[in-house]
C-alpha positions, 0 to 999 in steps of 0.5 A: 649105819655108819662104819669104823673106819679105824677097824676098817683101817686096821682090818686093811693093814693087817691083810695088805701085810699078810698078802706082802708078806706071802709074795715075800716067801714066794720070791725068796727061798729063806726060812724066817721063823714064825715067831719073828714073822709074828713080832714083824707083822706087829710092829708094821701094824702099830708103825702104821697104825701110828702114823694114820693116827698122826693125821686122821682123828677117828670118832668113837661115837659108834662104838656105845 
């Protein structure tokens, strides 16, 4: 058995942004309306995703 390490990757960007994003509001007392909240958290998620991209090759060969 051998993992995905992109899902793995991708699984662990998109939690360590939702914890940034949480000590976020706790700290500061602003209102950001969802569906910017929404449009940030993709954006971090496809800027990180690209730049792991940029350096690792993932093998697909699990996925068939």
């Amino acid at each position: 058995m051998k993992a995905n390490e992109f899902k793995v990757l991708e699984d662990c960007i998109e939690k360590g942004i939702e914890y940034g994003l949480m000590k976020f509001h706790k700290y500061y007392d602003f209102e950001i309306p969802d569906e910017h909240i929404n449009n940030l958290k993709q954006q971090l998620e496809y800027g990180i995703s690209n730049q792991i991209c940029e350096y690792f090759n993932f093998d697909n060969d699990g996925d068939k």
